[in-house]
DRENDO-1510 file (C-alpha; in Angstrom, 1 decimal, always signed):
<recs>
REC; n; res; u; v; w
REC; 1; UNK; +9.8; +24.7; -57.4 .
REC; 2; UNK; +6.9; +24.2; -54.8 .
REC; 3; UNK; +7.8; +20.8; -54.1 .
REC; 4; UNK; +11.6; +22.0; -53.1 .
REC; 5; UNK; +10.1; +24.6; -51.1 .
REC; 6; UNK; +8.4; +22.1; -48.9 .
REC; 7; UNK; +11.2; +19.5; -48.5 .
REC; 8; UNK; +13.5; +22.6; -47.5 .
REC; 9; UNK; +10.9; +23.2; -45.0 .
REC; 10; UNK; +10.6; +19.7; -43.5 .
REC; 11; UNK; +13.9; +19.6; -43.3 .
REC; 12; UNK; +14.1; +22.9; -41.3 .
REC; 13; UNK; +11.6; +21.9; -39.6 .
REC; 14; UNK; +13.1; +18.4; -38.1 .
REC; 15; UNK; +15.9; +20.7; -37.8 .
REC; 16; UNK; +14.2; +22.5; -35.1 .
REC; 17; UNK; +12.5; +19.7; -33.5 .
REC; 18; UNK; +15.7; +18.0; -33.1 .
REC; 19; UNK; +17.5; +21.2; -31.5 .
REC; 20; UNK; +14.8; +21.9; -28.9 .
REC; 21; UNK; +13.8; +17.7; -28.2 .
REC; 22; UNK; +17.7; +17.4; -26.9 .
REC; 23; UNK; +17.3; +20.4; -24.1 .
REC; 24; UNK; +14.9; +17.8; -21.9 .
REC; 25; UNK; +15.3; +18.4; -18.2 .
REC; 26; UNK; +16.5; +15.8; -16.1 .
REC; 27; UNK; +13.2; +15.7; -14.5 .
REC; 28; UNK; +11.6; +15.6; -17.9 .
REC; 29; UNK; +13.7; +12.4; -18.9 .
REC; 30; UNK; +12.5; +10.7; -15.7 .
REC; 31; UNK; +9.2; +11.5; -16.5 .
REC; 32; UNK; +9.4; +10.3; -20.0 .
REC; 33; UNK; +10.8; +6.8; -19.0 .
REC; 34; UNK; +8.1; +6.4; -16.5 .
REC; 35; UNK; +5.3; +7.7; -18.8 .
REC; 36; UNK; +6.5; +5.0; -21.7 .
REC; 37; UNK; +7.0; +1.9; -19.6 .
REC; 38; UNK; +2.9; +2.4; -18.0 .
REC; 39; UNK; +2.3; +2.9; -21.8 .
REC; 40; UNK; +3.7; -0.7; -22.5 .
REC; 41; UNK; +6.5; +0.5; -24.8 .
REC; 42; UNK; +10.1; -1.6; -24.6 .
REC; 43; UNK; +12.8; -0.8; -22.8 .
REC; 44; UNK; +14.8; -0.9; -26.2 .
REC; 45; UNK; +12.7; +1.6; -27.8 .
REC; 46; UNK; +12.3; +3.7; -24.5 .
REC; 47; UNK; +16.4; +4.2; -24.8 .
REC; 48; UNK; +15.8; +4.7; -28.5 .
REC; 49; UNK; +13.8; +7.5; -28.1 .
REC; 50; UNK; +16.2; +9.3; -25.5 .
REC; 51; UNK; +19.1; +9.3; -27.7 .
REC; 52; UNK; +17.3; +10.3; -30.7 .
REC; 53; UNK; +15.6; +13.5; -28.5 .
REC; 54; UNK; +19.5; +14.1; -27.5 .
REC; 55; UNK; +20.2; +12.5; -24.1 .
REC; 56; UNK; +23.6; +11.9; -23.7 .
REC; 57; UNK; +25.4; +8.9; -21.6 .
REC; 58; UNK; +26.3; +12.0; -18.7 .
REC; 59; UNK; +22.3; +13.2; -18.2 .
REC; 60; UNK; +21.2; +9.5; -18.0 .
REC; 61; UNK; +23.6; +9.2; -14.8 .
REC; 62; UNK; +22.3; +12.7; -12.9 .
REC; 63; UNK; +18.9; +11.3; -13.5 .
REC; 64; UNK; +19.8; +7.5; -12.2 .
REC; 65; UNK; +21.9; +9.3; -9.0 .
REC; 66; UNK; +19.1; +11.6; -8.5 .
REC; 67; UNK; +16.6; +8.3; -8.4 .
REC; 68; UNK; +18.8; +6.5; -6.1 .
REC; 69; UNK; +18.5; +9.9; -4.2 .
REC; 70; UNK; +14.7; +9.2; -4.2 .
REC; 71; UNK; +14.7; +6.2; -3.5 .
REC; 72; UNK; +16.6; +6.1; -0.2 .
REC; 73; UNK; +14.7; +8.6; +1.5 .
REC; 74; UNK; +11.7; +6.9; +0.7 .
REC; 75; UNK; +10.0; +5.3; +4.3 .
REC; 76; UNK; +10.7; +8.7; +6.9 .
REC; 77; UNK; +7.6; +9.4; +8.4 .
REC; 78; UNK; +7.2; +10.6; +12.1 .
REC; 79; UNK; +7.4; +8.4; +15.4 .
REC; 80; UNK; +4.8; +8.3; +17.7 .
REC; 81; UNK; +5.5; +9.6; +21.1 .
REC; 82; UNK; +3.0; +7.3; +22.6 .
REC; 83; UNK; +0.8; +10.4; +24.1 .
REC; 84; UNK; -2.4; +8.8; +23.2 .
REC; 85; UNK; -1.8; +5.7; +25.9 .
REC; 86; UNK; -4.9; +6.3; +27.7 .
REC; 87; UNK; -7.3; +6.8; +25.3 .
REC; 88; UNK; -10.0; +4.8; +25.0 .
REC; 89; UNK; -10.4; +5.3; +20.8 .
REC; 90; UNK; -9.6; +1.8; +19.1 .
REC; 91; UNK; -7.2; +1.7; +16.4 .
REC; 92; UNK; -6.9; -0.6; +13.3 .
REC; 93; UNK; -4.2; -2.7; +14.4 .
REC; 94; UNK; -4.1; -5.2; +11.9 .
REC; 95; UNK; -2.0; -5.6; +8.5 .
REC; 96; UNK; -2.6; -2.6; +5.8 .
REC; 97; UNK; -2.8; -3.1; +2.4 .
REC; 98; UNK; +0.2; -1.8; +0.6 .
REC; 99; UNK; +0.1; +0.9; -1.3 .
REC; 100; UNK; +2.4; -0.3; -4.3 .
REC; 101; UNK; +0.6; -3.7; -4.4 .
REC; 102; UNK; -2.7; -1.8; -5.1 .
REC; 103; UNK; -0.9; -0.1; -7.8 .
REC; 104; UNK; +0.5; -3.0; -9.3 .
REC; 105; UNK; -2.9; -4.7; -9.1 .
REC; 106; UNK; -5.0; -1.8; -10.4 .
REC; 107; UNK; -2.5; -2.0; -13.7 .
REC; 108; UNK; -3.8; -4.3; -16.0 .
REC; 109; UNK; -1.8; -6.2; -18.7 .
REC; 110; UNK; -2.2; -4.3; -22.1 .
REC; 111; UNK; -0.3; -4.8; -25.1 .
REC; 112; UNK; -1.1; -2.6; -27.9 .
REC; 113; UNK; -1.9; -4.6; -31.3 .
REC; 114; UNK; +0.1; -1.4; -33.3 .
REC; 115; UNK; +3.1; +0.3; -32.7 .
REC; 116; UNK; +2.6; +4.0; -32.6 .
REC; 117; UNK; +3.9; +5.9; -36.1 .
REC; 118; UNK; +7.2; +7.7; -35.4 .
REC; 119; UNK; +7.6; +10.9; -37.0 .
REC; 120; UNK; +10.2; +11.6; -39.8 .
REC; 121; UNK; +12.8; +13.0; -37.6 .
REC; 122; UNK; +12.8; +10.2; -35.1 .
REC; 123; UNK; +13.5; +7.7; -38.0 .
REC; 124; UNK; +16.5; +9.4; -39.1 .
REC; 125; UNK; +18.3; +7.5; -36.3 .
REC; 126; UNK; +18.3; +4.1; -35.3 .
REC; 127; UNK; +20.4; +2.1; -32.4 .
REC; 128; UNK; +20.7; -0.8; -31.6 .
REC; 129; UNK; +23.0; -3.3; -29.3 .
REC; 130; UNK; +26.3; -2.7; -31.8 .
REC; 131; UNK; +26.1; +1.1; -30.3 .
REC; 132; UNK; +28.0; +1.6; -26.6 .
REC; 133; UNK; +26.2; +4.3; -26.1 .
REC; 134; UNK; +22.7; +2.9; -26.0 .
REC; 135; UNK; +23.9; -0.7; -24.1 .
REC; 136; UNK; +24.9; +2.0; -21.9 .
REC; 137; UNK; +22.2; +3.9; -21.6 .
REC; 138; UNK; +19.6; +0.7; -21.7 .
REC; 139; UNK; +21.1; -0.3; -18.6 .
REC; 140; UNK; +20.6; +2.6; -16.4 .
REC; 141; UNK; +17.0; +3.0; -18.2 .
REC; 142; UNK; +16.3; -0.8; -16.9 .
REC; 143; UNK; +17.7; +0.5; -13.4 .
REC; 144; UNK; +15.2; +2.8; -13.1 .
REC; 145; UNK; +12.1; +1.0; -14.6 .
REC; 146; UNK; +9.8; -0.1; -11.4 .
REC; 147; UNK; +8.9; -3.4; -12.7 .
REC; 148; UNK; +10.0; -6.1; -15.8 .
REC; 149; UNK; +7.4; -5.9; -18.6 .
REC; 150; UNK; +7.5; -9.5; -18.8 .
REC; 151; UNK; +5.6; -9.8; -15.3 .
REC; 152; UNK; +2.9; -7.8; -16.4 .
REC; 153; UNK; +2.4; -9.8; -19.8 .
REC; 154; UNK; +2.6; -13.0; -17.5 .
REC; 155; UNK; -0.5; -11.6; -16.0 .
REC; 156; UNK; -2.8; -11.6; -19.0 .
REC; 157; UNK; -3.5; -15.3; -19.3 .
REC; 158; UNK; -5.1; -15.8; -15.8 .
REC; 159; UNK; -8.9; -15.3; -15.6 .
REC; 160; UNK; -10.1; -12.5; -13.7 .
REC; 161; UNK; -12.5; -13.5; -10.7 .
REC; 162; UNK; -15.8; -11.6; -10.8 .
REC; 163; UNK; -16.1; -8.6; -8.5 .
REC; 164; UNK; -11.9; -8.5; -7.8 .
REC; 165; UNK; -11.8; -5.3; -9.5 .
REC; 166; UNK; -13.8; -3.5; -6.4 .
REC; 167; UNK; -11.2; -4.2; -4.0 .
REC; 168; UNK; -8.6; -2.7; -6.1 .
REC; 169; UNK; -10.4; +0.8; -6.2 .
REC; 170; UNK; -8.5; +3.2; -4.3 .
REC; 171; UNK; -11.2; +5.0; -3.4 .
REC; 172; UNK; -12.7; +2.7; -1.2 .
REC; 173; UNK; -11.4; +1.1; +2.0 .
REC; 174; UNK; -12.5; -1.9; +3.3 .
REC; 175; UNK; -11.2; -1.6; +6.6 .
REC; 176; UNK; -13.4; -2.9; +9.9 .
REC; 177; UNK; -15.2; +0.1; +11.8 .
REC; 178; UNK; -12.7; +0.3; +14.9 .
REC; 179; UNK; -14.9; +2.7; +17.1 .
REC; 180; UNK; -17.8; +1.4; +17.5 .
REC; 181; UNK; -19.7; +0.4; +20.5 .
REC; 182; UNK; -18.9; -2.5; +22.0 .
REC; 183; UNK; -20.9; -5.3; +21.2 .
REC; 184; UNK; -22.1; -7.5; +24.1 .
REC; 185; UNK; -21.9; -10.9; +22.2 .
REC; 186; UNK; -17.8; -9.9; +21.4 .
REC; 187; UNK; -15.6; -12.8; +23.1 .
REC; 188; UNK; -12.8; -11.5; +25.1 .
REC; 189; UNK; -9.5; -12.9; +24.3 .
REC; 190; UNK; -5.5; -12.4; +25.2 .
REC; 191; UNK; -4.0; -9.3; +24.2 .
REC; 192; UNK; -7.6; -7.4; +24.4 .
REC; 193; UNK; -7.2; -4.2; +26.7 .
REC; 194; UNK; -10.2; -3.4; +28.9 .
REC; 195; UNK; -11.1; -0.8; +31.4 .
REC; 196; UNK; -13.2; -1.2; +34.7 .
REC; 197; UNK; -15.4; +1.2; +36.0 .
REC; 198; UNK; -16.6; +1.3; +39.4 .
REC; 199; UNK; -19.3; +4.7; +40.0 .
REC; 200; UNK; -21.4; +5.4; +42.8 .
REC; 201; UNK; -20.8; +5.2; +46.4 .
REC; 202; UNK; -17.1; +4.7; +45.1 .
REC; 203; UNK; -14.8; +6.2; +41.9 .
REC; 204; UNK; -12.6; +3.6; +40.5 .
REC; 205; UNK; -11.3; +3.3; +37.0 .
REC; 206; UNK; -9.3; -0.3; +36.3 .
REC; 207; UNK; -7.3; -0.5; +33.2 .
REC; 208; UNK; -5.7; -3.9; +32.3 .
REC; 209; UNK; -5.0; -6.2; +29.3 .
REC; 210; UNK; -5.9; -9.7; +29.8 .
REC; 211; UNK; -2.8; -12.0; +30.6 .
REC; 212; UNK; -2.3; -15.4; +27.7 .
REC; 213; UNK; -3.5; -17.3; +30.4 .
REC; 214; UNK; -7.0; -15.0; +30.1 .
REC; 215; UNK; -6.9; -13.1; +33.3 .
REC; 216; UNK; -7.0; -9.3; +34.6 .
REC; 217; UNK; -5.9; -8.9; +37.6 .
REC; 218; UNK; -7.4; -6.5; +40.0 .
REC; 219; UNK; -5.8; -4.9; +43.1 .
REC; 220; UNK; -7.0; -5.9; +45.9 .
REC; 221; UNK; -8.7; -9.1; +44.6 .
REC; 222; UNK; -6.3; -10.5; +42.1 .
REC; 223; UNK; -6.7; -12.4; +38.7 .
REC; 224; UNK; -10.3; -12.5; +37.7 .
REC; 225; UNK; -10.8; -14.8; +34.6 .
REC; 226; UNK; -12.3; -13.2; +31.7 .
REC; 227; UNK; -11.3; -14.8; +28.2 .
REC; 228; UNK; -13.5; -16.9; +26.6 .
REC; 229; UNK; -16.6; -15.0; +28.3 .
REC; 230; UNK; -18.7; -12.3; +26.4 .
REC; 231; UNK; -18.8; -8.9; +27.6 .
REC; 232; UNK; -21.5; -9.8; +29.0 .
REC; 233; UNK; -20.6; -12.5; +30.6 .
REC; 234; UNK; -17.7; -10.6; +32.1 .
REC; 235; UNK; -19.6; -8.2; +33.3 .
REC; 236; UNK; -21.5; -10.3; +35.6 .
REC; 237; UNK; -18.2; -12.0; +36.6 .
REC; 238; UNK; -16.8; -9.0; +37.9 .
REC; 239; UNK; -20.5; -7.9; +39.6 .
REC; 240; UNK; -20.5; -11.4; +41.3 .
REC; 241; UNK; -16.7; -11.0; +42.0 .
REC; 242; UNK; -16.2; -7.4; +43.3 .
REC; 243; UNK; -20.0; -7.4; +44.3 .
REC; 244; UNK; -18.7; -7.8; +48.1 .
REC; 245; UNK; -16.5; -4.8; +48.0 .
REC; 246; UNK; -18.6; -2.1; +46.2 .
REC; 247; UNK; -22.0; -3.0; +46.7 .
REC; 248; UNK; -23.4; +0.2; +46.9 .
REC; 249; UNK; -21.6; +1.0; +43.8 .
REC; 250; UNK; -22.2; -0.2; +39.8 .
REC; 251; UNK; -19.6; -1.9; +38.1 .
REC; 252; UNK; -18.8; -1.8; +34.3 .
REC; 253; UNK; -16.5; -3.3; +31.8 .
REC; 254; UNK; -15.8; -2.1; +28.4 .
REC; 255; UNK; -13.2; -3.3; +25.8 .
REC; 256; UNK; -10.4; -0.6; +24.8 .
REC; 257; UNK; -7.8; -2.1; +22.0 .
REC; 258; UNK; -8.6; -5.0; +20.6 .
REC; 259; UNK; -5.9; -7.6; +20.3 .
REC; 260; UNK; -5.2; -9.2; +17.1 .
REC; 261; UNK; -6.4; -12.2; +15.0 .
REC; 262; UNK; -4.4; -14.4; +12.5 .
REC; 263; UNK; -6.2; -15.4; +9.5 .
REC; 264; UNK; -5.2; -17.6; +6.3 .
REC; 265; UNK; -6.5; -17.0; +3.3 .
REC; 266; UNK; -6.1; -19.1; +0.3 .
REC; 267; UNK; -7.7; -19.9; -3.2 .
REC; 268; UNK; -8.8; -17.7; -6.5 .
REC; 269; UNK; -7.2; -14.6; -4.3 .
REC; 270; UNK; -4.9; -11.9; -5.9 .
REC; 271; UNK; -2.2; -12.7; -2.8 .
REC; 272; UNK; -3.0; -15.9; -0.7 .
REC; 273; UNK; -1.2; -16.0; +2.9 .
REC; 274; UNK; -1.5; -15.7; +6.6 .
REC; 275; UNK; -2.8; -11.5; +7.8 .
REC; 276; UNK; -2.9; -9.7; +10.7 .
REC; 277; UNK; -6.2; -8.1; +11.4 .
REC; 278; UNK; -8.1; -7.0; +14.1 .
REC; 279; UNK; -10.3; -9.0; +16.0 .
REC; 280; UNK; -13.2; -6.6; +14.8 .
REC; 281; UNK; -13.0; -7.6; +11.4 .
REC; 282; UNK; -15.2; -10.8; +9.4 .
REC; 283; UNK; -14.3; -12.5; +6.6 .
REC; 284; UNK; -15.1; -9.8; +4.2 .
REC; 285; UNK; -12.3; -8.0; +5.2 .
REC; 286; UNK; -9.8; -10.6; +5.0 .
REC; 287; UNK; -10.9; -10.7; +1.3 .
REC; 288; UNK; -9.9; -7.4; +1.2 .
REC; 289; UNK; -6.7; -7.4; +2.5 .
REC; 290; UNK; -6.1; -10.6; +0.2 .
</recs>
């Protein structure tokens, strides 16, 4: 008698489960397929689990509309209105690191050795590729999964390089210090934008970018060469130049936006190939970027 009174309650009790597994949200369902493919778990058996918590053919399409939905408006952000023109403040105007390849790369390629035990009332049910209904649903499911398992099982044969795992923190940047004071022994170069003081006996502020053919051009005196030279170096070019003109006054030359540097990087590197990066930053941060 005991032992009926328990199946009887199993039973009810699968009962339940089944009735309030099948009222998932759609948000819930999105969730759920996300949350199994980081866990590793098949696209197959992702679908299997759906149907078997009561997701129908008609919820699988809201939730794939409402990630195209997503997915479209992904990339809005705000335009810059080009206020900030005159300021002096450098920005980092080299190549960032994407954000999804960070992801990707922080994900590491996991198989589990067991297949987690499902519970009696999911094994009441089993589909397979004879069943519409789940070739239907596997397809939107595949749809919406970021990436193909496969890619990430590819990954766990190559060695891992020593000390690649620091770059891949997202808590740490490894971005060059932009704002910094101008260091004397920095080569000018095309593209850098510089500003000319004159103070004393006379007020003058010169802003320019130095031409490709490594000139600023000043009003007055005309195109005063400059790349290749040091700050300081240009410094006592422009003393030497304009020396005539304001000689009762000082003359100073500082560097505003730097222009950019093109650097290939190749080898044992998570992604070899040509950056962008400012011409503030060393080979330590094209490692980064790489």
């Amino acid at each position: 008698m005991k032992k009926l009174l328990v199946i009887a309650f199993l039973l009810g009790f699968c009962s339940l489960g089944t009735f309030a597994q099948s009222s998932m949200t759609d948000e819930q369902v999105m969730q759920f397929v996300l949350k199994e493919h980081q866990k590793g778990t098949s696209q197959a058996q992702i679908v299997t689990k759906l149907m078997q918590r009561g997701v129908d053919i008609n919820q699988i399409r809201r939730v794939k509309n409402t990630y195209d939905r997503i997915q479209k408006n992904q990339g809005l952000g705000t335009v810059d209105d080009g206020s900030s023109a005159a300021s002096r403040m450098r920005t980092n105007n080299g190549d960032k690191k994407d954000a999804q390849t960070m992801q990707e790369q922080r994900m590491q390629a996991q198989r589990g050795t067991s297949q987690r035990m499902q519970s009696v009332c999911e094994t009441r049910h089993t589909y397979d590729d004879a069943d519409e209904d789940f070739v239907t649903i596997n397809d939107h499911v595949g749809y919406m999964l970021p990436d193909s398992l496969e890619i990430l099982y590819q990954e766990e044969g190559k060695r891992k390089v020593f000390g690649r795992d620091i770059f891949n923190n997202k808590m740490l940047t490894f971005e060059p210090n932009m704002n910094i004071a101008t260091p004397q022994n920095y080569r000018l170069g095309p593209g850098d934008a510089v500003f000319i003081d004159v103070y004393g006996a006379s007020q003058r502020t010169i802003e320019s970018t130095i031409s490709p053919d490594g000139t600023v051009t000043i009003e007055g005196f005309g195109p005063v060469q400059v790349a290749g030279m040091t700050v300081a170096q240009a410094n006592a070019q422009l003393r030497s130049t304009l020396g005539s003109r304001y000689s009762s006054s000082q003359i100073r030359l500082t560097v505003g936006q730097t222009r950019t540097i093109m650097v290939n990087v190749m080898g044992e590197v998570k992604a070899p190939g040509t950056y962008t990066l400012s011409a503030f930053a060393s080979v330590f941060h094209a490692l980064y970027m790489a």
